[in-house]
C-alpha positions in Angstrom: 0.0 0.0 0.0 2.9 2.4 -0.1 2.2 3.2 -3.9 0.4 6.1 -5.1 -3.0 5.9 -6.2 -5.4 7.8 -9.0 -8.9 6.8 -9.0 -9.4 4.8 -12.3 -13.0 6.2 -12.7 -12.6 10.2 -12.5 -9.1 10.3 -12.9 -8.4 13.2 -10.9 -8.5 11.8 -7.2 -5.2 11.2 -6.0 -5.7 11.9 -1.9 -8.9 10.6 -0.6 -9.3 6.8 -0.8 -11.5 4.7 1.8 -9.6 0.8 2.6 -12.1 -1.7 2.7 -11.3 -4.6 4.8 -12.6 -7.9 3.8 -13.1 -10.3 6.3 -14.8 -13.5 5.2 -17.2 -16.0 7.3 -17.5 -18.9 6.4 -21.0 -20.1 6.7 -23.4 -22.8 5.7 -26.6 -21.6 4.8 -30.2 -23.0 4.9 -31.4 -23.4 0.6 -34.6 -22.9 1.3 -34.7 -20.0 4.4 -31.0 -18.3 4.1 -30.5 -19.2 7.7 -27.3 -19.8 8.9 -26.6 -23.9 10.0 -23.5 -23.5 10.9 -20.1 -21.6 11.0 -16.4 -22.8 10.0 -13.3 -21.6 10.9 -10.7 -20.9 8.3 -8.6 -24.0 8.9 -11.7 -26.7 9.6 -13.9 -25.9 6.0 -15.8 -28.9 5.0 -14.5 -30.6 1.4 -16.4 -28.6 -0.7 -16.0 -24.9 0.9 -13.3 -23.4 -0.6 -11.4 -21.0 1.4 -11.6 -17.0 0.3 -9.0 -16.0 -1.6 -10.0 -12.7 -2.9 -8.1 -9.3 -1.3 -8.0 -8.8 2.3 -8.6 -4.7 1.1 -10.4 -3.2 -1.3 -10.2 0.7 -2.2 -12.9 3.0 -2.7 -11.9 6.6 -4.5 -13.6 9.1 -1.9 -14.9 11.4 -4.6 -16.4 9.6 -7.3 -17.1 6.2 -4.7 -16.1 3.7 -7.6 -14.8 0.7 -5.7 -11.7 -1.7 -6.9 -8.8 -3.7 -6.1 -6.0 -2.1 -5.3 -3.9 -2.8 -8.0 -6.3 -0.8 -10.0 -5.5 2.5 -8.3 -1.6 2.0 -8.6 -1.8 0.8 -12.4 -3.8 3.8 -12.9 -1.5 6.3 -11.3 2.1 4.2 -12.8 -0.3 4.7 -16.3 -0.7 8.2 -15.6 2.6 9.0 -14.4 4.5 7.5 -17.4 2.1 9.3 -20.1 2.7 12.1 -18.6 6.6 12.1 -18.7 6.4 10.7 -22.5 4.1 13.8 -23.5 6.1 16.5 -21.9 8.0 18.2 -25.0 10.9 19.4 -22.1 11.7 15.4 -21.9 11.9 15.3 -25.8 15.4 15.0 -27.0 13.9 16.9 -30.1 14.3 20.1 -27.9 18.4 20.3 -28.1 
């Protein structure tokens, strides 16, 4: 997380970002009510429950709200960063 960020959506958000933790439950669930049976830890999931292995964070841009992984924001802002350095004329050799 020590990376710079730029909000994919408007593009102009570099400073205000919400983390999101995850945290998941496992749970199994009643079909027909939604009701929950029963609970698992992490390291005791029955055969078929696969363990969560999405983020542990996601980022939300605190101006527009989109929501994303991480590596979205960074990409964005590394993106960014590099067009603008190739599309400054004082880094073209041109000018000497």
């Amino acid at each position: 997380m020590n990376s710079p960020y730029l909000c994919p959506n408007c593009k102009t958000n570099r400073s205000r970002f919400n983390l999101i933790e995850q945290v998941a439950r496992p749970v199994k669930l009643n079909p027909q009510t939604g009701e929950i049976l029963q609970q698992f830890e992490i390291e005791h999931l029955e055969p078929f429950h696969l363990p969560y292995q999405g983020p542990s964070y996601k980022v939300q841009c605190g101006i527009c709200g989109v929501i994303e992984n991480e590596i979205v924001f960074v990409k964005q802002a590394q993106t960014c960063n590099f067009t603008r350095k190739t599309n400054n004329p004082l880094n073209s050799a041109d000018n000497f």
